[in-house]
N, C-alpha and C positions, 0 to 999 in steps of 0.2 A: 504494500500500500504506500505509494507516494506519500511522501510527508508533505508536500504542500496540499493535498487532498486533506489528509488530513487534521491541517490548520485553517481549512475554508470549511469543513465541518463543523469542524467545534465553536469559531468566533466569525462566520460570515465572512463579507469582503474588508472590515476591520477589525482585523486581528491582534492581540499588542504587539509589542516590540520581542517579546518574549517569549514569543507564542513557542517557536522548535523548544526554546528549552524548557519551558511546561510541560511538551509532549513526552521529552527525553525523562525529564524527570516521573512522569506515569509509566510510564511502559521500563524504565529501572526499578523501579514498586511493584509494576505488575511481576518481573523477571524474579525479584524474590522474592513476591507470595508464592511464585510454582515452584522455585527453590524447597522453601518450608514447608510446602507438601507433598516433597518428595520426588520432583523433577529432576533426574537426573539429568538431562537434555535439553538446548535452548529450545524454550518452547515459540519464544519470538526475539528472531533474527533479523539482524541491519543487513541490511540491502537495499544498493542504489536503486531507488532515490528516495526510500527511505526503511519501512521493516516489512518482517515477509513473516506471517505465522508457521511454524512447523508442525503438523497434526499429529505426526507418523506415529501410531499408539496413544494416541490422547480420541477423543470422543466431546461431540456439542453435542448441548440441551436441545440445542432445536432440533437438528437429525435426528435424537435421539425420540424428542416429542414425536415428530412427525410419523418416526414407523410405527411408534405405539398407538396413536391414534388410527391411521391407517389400518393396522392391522385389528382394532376394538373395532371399526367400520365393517371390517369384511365380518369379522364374527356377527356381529349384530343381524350382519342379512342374510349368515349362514343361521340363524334364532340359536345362537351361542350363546342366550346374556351373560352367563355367567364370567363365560371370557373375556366378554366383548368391557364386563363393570372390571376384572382384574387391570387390563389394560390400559383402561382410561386411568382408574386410580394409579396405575405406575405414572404415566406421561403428568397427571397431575401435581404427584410430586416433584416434581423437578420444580416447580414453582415454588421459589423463595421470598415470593414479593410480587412488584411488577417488573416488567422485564428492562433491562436496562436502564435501570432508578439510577436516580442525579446523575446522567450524563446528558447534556446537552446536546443541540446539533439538530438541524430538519431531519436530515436522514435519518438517523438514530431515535428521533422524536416519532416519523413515522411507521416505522418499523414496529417499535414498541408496541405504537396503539393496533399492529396488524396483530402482533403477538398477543394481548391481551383478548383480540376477541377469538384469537384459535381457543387461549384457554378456556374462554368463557361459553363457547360452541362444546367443549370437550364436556367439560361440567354439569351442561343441560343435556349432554347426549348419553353422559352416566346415571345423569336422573331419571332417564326416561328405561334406561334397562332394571335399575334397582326399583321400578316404580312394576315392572313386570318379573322381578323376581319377589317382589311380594315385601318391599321393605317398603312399605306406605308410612309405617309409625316412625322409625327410624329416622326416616326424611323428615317431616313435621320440623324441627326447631330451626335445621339447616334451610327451609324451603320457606318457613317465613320468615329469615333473617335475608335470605335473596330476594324475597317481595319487596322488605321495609328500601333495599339496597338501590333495589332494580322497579321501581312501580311502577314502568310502562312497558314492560318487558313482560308483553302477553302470555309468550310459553309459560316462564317463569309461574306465573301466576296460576296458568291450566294446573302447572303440576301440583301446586301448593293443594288448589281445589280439591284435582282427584285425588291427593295424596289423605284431604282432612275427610273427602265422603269413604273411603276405603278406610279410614281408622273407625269409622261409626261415628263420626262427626257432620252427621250431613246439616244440621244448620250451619255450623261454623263455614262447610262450604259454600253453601247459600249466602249467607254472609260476608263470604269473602269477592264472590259474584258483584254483591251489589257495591260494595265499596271499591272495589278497581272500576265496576261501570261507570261509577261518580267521578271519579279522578279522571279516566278516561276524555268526559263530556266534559267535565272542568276545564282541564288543561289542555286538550287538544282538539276540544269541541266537535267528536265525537263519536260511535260507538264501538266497542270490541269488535274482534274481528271474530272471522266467522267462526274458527277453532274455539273460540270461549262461548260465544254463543250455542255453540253445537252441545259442547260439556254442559251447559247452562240446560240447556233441554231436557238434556239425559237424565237430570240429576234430579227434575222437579217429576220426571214419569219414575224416577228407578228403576234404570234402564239395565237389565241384567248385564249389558255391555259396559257396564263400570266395574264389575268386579275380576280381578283377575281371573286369568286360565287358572295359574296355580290353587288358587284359595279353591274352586272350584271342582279340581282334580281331575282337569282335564288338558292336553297338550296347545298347542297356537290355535286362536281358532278364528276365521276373518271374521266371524260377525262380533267378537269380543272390541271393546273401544281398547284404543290403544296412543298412547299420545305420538304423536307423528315423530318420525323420524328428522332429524335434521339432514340438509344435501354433506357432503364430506363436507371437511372445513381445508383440507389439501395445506398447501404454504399460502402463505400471505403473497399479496398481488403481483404479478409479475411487471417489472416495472419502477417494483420499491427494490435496492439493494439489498443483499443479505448483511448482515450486522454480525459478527460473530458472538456468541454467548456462548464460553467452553467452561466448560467443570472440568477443574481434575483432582479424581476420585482417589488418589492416590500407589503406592506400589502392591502389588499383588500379596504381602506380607502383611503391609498394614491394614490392607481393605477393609477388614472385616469389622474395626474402631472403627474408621476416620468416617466422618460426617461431611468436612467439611467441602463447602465446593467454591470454586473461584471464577469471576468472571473478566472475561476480555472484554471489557464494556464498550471501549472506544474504536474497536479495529474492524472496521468494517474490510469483508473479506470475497474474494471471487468463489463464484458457483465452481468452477472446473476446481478452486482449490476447498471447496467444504466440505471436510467432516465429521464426526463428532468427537467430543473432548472427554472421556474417561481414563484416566489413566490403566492400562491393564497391567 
């Protein structure tokens, strides 16, 4: 990565006077935090015209997200839920926060926000399999702490619904109905879409299509309601660079302790050269 690239990143077309050697001084911080966890190897090397990440045995969170995702997708339409909720829960983890916190920069800034809705697509698409493997109660405090978060965020909401008429909560789902219907006409003047309208129907006939297959004791069945699948969430747009976000997981001895994971916030990085960052 050019280093004049990346001082028109970080401070625009004016940059201080200082800018190379604020870079130089991050990226020798960056060099011994992967020291400290165990880097034997540079993991990012000077090269004209300016530094060049080296992967070889290290592993990204994003590759790493994206196959997991990917591969919870294919299970899902193979009706693997079980697999398809391990999966997501792994790729979920790797989330330590938001992605790329306190670094500046457009690029860097947009990438982020692509990154935040892959997570946030993964999350409501683990909801929707734990919501057909029959954890309706279990969801409940998590699914209304993503209402109070997210209050225009229709799915969000569907699941909260079905999740409170499957615990034996059906006023509270009724209830939940009419107060997003209100916010809804409030604020965006107005009404739900037809996914909440449709659950809304279900809920006032008791619609035997709201109760699981499982609870039921019977395998997929089409006429059962089932909250829609999301489209994949893939990578973020093509168009926005890749930003590199690497963990390293540390040496194959110490694996088994080490928690901690580190990130290349600033080094935005080529497709031909991304991999993922785990150390093996």
């Amino acid at each position: 990565m050019p280093l004049e690239v990346l001082v028109r990143e970080a401070w625009g077309d004016q940059p201080p006077a200082t800018a190379r050697t604020q870079i130089a001084i991050v990226v020798g911080a960056l060099r011994k935090a992967f020291r400290n966890e165990g880097a034997m190897d540079e993991v990012i090397a000077t090269a004209h015209p300016g530094y060049l990440p080296r992967l070889s045995g290290h592993r990204l969170d994003s590759a790493t997200i994206t196959e997991l995702v990917a591969e919870a997708e294919r299970a899902a339409r193979e009706q693997r839920p079980t697999d398809a909720a391990r999966c997501y829960v792994e790729a979920l983890a790797l989330w330590r926060g938001p992605a790329l916190a306190g670094v500046a920069g457009r690029r860097v800034e947009d990438e982020a926000a692509l990154w935040e809705e892959v997570r946030f697509h993964a999350q409501e698409a683990l909801t929707v399999v734990r919501l057909e493997l029959g954890h309706h109660r279990e969801l409940l405090p998590e699914l209304a702490s993503a209402v109070r978060e997210h209050p225009l965020r229709e799915r969000v909401l569907s699941h909260l619904i079905l999740a409170q008429y499957r615990s034996g909560r059906r006023a509270e789902a009724l209830a939940s109905f009419r107060e997003g219907r209100r916010r809804f006409i409030d604020e965006l003047g107005m009404e739900p879409g037809r996914e909440l309208q449709e659950l809304h129907d279900a809920l006032l006939r008791d619609d035997p299509s709201l109760v699981p297959a499982a609870t039921v004791g019977i395998g997929p069945s089409r006429g059962r309601f089932r909250p829609r699948r999301l489209r994949p969430a893939g990578r973020p747009a093509a168009g926005v660079p890749d930003v590199a976000v690497a963990v390293l997981i540390g040496t194959p001895a110490r694996r088994p302790s080490l928690k901690t994971r580190l990130s290349l916030e600033a080094l935005p990085m080529p497709t031909s050269r991304r991999r993922s960052a785990s150390r093996r």
